[in-house]
ROSE-4610 file (N, C-alpha, C; in Angstrom, 1 decimal, always signed):
// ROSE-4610
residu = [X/X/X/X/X/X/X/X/X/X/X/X/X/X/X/X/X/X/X/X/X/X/X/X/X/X/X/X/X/X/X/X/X/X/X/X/X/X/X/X/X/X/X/X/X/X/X/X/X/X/X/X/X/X/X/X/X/X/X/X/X/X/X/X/X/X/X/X/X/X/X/X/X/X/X/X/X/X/X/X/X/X/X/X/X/X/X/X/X/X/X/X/X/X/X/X/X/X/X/X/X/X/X/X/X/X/X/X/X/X/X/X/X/X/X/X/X/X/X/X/X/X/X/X/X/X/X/X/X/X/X/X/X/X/X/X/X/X/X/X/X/X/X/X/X/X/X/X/X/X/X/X/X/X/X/X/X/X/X/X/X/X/X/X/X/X/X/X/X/X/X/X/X/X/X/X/X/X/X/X/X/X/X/X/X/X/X/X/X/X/X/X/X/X/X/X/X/X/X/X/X/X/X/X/X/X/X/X/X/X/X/X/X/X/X/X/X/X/X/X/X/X/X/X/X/X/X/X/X/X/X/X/X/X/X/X/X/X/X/X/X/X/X/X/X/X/X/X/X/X/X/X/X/X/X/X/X/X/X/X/X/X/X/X/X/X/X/X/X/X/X/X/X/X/X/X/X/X/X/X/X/X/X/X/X/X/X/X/X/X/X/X/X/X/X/X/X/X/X/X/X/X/X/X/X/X/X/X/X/X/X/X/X/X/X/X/X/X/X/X/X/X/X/X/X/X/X/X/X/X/X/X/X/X/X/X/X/X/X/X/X/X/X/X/X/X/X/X/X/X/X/X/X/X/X/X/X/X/X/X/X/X/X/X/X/X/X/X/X/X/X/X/X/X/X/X/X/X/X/X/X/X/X/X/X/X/X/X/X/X/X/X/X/X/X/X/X/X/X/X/X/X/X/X/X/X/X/X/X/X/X/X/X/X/X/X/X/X/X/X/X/X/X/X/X/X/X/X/X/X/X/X/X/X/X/X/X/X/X/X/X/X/X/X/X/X/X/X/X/X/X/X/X/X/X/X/X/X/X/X/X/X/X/X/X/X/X/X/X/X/X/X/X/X/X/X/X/X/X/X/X/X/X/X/X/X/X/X/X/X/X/X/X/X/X/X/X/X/X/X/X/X/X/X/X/X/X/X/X/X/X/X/X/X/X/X/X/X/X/X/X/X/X/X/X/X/X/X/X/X/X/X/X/X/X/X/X/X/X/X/X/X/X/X/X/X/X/X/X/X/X/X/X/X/X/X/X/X/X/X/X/X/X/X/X/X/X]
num = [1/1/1/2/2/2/3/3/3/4/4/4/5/5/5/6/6/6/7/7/7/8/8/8/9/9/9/10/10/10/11/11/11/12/12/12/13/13/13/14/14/14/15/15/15/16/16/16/17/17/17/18/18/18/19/19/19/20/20/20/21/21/21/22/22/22/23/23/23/24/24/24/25/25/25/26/26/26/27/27/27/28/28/28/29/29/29/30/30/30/31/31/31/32/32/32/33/33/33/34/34/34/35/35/35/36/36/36/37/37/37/38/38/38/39/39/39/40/40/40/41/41/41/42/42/42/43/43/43/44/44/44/45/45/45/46/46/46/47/47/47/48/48/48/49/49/49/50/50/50/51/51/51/52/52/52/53/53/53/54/54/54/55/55/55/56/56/56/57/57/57/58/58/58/59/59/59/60/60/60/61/61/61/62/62/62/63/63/63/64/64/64/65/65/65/66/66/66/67/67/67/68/68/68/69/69/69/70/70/70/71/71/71/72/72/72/73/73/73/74/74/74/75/75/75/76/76/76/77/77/77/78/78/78/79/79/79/80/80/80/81/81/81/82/82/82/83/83/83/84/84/84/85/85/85/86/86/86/87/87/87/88/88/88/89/89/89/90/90/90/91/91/91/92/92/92/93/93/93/94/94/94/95/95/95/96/96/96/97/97/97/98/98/98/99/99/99/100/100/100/101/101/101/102/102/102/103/103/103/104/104/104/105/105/105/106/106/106/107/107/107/108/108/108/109/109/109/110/110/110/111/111/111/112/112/112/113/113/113/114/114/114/115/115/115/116/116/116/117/117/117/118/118/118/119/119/119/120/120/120/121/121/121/122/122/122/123/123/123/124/124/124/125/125/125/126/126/126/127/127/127/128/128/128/129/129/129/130/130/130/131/131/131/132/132/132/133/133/133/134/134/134/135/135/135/136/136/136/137/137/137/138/138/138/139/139/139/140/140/140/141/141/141/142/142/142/143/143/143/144/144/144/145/145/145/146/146/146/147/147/147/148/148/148/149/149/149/150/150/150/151/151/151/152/152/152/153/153/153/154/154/154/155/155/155/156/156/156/157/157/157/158/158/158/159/159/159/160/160/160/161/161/161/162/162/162/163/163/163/164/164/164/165/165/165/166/166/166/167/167/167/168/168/168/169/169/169/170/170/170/171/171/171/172/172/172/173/173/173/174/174/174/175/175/175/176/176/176/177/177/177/178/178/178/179/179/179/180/180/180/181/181/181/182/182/182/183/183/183/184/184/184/185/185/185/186/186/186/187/187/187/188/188/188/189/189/189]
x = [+0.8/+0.0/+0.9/+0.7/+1.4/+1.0/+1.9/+1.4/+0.6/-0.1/-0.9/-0.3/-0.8/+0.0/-0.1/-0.9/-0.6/+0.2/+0.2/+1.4/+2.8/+3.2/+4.3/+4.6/+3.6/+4.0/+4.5/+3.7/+4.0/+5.4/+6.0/+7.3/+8.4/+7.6/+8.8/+9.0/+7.6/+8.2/+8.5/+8.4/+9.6/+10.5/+11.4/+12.3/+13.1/+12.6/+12.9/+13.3/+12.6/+12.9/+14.3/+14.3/+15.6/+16.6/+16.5/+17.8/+18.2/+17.1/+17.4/+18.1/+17.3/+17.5/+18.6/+18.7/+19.1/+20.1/+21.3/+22.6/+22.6/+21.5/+21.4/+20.5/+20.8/+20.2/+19.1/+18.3/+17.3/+17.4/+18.5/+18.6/+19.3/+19.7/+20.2/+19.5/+19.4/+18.5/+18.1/+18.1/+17.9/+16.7/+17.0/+15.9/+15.2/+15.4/+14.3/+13.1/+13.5/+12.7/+12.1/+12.3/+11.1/+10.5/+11.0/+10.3/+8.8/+9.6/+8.1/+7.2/+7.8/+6.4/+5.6/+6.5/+5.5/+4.5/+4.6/+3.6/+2.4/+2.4/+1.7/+0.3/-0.8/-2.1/-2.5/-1.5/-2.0/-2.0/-0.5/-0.9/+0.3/+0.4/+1.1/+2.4/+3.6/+4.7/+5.1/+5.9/+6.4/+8.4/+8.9/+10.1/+10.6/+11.7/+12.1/+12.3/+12.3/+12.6/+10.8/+9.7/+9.0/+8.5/+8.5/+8.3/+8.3/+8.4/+8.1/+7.9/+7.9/+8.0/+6.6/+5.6/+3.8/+3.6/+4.6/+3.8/+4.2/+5.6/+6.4/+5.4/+5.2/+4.1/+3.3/+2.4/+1.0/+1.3/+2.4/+2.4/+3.0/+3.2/+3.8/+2.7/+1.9/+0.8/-0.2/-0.2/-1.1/-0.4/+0.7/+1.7/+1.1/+0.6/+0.6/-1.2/-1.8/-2.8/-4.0/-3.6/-4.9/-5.2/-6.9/-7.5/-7.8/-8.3/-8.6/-9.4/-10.2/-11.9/-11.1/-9.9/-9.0/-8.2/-7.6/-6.2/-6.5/-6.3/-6.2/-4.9/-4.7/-3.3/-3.1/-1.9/-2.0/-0.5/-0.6/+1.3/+1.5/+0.7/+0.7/+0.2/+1.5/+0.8/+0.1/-0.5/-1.7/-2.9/-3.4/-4.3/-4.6/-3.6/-4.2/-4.0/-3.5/-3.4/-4.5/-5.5/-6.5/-7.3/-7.3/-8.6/-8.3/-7.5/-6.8/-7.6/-7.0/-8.2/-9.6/-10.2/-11.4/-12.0/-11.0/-11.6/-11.2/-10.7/-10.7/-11.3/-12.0/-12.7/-14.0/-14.7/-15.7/-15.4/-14.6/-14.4/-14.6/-14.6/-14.7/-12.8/-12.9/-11.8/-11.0/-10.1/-8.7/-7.3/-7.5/-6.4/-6.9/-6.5/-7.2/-5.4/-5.9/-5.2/-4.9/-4.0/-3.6/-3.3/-3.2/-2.3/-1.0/+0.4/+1.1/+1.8/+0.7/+0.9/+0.4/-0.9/-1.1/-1.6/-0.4/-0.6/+0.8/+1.1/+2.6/+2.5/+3.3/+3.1/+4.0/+2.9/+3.6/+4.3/+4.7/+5.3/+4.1/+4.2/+3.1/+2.7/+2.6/+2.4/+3.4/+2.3/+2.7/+3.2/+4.5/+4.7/+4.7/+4.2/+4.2/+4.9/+5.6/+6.4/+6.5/+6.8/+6.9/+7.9/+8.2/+9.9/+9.2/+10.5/+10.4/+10.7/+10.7/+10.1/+9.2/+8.1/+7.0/+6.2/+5.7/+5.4/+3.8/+3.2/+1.9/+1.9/+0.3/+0.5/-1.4/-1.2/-2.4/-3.7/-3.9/-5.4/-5.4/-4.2/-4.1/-4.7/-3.9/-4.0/-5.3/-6.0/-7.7/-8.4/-8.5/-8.9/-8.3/-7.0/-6.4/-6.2/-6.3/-6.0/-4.4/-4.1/-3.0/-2.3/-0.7/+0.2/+1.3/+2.7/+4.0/+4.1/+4.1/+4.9/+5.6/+5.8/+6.5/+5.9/+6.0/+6.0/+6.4/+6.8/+7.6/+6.6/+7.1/+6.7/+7.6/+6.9/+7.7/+7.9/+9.2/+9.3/+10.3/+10.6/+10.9/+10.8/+10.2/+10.3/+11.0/+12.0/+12.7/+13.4/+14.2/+14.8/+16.6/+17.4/+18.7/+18.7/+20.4/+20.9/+20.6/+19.8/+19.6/+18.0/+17.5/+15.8/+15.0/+14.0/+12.8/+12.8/+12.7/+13.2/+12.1/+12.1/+11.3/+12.4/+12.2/+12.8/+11.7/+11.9/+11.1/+11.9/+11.1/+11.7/+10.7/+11.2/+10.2/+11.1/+10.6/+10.9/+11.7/+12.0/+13.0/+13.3/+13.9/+14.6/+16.4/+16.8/+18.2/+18.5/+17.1/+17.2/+17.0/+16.6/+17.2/+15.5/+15.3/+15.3/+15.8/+15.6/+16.0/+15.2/+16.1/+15.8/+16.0/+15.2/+15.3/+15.3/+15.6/+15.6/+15.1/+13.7/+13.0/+13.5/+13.6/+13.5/+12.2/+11.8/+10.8/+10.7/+9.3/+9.4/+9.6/+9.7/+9.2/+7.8/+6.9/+6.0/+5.5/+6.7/+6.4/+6.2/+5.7/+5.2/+6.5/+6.2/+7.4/+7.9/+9.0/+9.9/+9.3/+9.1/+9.0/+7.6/+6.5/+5.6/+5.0/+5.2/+4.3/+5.3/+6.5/+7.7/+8.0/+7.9/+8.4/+7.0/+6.3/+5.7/+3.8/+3.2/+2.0/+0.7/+1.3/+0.2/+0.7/+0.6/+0.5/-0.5/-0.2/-1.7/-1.7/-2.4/-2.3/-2.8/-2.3/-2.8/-3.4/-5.3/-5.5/-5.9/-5.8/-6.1/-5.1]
y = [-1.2/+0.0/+1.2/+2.3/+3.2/+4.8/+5.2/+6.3/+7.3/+8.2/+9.1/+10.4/+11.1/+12.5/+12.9/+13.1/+13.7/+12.9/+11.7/+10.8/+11.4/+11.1/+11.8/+13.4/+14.1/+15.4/+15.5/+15.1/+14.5/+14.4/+13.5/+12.5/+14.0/+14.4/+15.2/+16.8/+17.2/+18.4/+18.1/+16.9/+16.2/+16.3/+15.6/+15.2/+16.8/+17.4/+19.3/+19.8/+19.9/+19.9/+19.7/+18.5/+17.7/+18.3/+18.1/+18.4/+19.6/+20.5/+22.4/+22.0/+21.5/+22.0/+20.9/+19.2/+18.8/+18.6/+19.6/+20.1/+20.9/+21.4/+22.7/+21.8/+23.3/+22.5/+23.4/+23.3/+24.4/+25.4/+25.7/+26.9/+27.9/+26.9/+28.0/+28.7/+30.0/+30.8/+31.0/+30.1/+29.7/+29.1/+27.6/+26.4/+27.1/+28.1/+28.6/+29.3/+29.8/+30.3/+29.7/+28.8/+28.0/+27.0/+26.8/+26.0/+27.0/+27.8/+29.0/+29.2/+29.0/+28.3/+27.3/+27.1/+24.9/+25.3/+26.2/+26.4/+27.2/+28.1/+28.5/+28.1/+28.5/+27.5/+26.1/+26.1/+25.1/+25.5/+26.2/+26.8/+27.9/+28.6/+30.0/+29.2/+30.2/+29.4/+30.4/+29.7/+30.2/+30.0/+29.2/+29.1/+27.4/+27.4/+25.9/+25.2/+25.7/+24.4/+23.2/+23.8/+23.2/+22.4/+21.4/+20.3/+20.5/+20.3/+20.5/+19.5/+18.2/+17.4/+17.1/+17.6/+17.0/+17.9/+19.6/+20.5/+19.9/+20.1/+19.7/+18.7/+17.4/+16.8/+17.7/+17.9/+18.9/+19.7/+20.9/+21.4/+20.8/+19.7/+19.1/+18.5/+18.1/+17.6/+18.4/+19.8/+20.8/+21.4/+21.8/+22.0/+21.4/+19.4/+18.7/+19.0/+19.4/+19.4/+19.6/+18.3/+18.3/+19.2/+19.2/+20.3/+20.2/+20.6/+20.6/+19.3/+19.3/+18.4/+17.0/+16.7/+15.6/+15.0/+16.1/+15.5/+17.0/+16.3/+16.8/+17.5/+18.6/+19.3/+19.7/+19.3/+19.3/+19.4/+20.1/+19.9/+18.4/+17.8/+16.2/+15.5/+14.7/+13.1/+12.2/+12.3/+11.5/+12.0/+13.5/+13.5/+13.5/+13.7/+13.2/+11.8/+11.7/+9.9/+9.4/+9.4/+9.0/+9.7/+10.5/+11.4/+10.3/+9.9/+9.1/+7.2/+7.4/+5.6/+5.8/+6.7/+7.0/+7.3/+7.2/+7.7/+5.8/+5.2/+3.9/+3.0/+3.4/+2.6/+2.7/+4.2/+4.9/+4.3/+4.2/+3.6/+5.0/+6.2/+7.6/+8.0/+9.1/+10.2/+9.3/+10.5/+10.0/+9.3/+10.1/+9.9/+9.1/+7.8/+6.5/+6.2/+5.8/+5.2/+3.5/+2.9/+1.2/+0.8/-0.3/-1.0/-1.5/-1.1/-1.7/-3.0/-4.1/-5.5/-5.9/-4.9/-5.5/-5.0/-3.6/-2.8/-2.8/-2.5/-2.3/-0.8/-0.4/+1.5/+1.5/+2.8/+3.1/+4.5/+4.7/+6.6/+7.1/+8.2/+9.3/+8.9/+7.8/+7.2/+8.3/+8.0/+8.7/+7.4/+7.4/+6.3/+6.9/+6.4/+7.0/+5.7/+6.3/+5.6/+5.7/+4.5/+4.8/+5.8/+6.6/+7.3/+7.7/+8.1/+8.2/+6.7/+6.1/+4.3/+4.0/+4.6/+4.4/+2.9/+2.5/+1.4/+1.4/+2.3/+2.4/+1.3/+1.2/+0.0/+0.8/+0.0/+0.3/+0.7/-0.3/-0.4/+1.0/+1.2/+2.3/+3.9/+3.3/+4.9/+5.0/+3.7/+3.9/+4.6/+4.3/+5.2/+6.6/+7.0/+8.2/+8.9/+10.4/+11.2/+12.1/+11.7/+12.5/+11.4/+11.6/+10.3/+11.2/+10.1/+10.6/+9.7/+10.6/+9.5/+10.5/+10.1/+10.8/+9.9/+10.9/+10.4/+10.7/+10.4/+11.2/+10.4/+11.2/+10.9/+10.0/+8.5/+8.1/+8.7/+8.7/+9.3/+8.5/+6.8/+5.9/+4.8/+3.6/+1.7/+1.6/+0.5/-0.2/-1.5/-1.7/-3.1/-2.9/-3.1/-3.9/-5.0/-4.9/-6.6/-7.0/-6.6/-7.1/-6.9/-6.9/-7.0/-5.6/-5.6/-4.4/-3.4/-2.3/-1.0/-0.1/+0.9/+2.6/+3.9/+4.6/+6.1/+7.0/+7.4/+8.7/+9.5/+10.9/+12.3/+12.6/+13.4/+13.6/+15.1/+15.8/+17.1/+16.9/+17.8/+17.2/+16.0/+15.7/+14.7/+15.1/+14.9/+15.1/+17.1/+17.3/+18.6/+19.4/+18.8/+18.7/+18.7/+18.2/+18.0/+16.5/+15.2/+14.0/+13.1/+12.0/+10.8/+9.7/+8.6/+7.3/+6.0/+5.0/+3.9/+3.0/+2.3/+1.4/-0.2/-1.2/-2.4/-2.9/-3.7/-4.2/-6.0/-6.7/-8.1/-8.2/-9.1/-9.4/-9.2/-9.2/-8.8/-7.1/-6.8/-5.1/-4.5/-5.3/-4.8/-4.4/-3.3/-3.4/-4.5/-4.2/-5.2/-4.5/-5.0/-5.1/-4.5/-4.4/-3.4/-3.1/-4.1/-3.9/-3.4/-3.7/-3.0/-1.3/-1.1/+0.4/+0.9/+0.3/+1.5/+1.4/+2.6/+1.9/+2.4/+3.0/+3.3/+3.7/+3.4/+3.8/+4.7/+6.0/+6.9/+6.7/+5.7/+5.8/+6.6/+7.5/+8.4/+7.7/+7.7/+7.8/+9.1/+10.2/+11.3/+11.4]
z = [+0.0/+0.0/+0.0/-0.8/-0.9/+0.0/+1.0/+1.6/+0.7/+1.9/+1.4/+1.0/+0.0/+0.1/+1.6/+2.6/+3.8/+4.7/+4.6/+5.1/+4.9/+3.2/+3.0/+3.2/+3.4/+3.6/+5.0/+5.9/+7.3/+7.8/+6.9/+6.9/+6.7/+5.4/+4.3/+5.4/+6.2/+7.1/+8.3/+8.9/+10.5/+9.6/+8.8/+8.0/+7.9/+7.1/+6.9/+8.4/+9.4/+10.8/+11.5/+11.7/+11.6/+10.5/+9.6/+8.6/+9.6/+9.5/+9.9/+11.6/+12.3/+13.8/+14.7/+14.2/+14.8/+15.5/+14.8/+15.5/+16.4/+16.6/+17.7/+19.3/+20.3/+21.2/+21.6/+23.1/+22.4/+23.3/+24.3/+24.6/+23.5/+22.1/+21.1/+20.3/+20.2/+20.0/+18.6/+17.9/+16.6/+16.7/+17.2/+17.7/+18.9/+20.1/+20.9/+20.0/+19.2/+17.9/+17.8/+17.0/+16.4/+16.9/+18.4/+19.1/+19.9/+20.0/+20.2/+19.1/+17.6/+16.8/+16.9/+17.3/+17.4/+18.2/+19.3/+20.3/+20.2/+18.9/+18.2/+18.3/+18.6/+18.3/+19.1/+20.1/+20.9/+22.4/+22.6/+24.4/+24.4/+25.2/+25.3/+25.5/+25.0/+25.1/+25.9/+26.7/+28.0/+28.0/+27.8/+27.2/+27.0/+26.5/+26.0/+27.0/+28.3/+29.7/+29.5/+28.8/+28.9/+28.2/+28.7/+27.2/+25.8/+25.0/+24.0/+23.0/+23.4/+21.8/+21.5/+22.7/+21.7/+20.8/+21.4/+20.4/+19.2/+18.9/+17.2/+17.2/+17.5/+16.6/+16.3/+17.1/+16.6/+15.6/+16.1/+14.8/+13.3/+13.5/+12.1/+11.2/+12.2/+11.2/+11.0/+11.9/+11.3/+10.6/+10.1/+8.9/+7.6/+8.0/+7.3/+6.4/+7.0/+6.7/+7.5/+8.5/+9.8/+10.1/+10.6/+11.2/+12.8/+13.1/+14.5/+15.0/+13.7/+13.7/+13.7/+13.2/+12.7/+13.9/+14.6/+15.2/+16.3/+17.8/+18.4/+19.5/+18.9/+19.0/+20.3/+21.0/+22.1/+22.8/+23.7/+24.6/+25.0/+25.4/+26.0/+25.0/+24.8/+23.7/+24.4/+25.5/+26.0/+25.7/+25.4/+24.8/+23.0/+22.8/+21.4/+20.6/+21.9/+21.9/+22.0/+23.2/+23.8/+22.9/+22.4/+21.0/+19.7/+18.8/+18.5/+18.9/+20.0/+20.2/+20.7/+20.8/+20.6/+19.2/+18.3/+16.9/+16.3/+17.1/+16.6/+17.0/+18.4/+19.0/+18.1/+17.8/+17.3/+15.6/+15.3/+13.4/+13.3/+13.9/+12.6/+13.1/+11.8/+12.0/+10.9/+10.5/+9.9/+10.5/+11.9/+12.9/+13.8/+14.0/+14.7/+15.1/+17.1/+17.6/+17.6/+17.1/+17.3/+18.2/+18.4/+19.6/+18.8/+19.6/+18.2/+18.7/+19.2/+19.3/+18.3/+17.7/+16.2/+14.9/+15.2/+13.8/+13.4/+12.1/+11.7/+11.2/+12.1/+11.7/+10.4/+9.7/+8.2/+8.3/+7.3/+7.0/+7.2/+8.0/+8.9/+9.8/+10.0/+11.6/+12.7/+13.8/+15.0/+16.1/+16.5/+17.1/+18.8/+19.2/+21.0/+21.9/+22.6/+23.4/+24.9/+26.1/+27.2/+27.7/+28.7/+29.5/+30.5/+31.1/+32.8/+33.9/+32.4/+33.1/+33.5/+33.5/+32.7/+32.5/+32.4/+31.7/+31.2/+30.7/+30.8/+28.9/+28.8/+27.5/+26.8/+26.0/+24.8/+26.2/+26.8/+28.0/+28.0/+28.9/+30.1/+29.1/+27.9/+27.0/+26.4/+26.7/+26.0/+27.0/+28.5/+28.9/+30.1/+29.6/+30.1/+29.1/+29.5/+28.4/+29.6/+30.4/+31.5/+32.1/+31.2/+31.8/+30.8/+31.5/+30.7/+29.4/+28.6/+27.4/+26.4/+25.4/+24.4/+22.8/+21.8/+20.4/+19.5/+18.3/+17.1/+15.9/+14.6/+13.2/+12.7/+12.5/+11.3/+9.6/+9.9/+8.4/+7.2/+7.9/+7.1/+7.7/+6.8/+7.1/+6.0/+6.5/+5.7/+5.8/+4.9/+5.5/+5.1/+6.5/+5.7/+6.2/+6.1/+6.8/+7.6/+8.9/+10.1/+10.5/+9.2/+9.4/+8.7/+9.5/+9.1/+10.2/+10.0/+11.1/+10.4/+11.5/+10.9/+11.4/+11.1/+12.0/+12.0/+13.3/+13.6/+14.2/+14.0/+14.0/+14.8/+16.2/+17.3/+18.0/+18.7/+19.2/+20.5/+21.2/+22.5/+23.0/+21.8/+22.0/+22.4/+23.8/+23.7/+23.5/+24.2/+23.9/+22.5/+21.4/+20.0/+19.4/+18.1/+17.4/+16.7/+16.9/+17.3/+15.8/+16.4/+15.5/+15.8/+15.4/+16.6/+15.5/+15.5/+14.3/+15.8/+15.0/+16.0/+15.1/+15.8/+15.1/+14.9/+14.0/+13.4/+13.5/+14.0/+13.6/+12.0/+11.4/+9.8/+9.9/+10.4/+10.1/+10.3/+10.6/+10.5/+11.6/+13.0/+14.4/+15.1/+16.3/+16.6/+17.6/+18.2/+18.7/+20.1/+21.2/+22.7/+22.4/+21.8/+21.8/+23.3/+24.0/+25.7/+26.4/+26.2/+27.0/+27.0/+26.0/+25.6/+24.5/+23.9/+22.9/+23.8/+23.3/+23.6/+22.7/+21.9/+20.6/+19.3/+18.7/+17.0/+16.7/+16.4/+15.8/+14.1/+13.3/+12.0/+11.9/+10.3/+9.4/+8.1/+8.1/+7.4/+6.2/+6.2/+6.0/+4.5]
């Protein structure tokens, strides 16, 4: 199946992101910049000591196209996580949350992940919308010598602007899905 134009547009402005920012950190006043965009339309930005990697999603995929009615933009990837598996429990929306025990996330997928050590899993995220986690955009699957992988491009990461290479079963799922990940947001849109 071949991604969507808003899939790849998705991929192509994390991807743009990264190229621009990922050498910087974010007290450099290049990346405080534009991390004060990201914040744009979702909640007053106050400065870079505060989170920031739900906004860069949000703003990447309202970049991408999504509208409000679509994807719910937000400082915390718990709630537009939990808006997300509500739009999959419900069968509506473009932006539908998975379980990724048994989805294989594509380019534009939103991969959300446990930290802090953490261990919350698909349940927990069906019905919370307030917990720690983190997520980034895939913006490549592929395969070499040592199997099936994705990368995602996710916002404070390392302070930065980041990039992560996940391992993949052969069937495309991720690798520890109950240990470390606990939703996939597909992009149908």
């Amino acid at each position: 199946m071949s991604s969507s134009a808003f899939a790849r547009r998705l991929a192509d402005i994390a991807g743009k992101q990264y190229d621009k920012y990922h050498l910087l950190r974010e007290q450099d006043p290049v990346l405080a910049a534009q991390i004060a965009l990201y914040w744009q339309g979702i909640e007053a930005f106050e400065d870079v000591s505060v989170p920031w990697s739900a906004v860069f999603v949000s703003s990447c995929v309202r970049q991408a196209g999504a509208t409000a009615s679509e994807f719910r933009f937000a400082a915390a990837h718990s709630q537009f996580v939990n808006a997300a598996i509500r739009n999959q429990i419900s069968n509506v929306g473009v932006i539908r949350g998975r379980d990724p025990a048994d989805y294989a996330p594509k380019l534009g997928d939103i991969l959300q992940n446990n930290r802090s050590g953490k261990h919350f899993d698909y349940a927990y995220a069906t019905t919370h919308s307030a917990y720690i986690s983190h997520s980034a955009i895939v913006t490549e699957v592929g395969t070499d010598n040592r199997g099936k992988y994705l990368r995602t491009i996710g916002g404070n990461e390392n302070d930065s602007v980041g990039m992560k290479e996940v391992r993949l079963k052969p069937s495309g799922l991720v690798l520890n899905p109950i240990a470390i990940y606990i939703c996939v947001i597909e992009t149908l849109k």
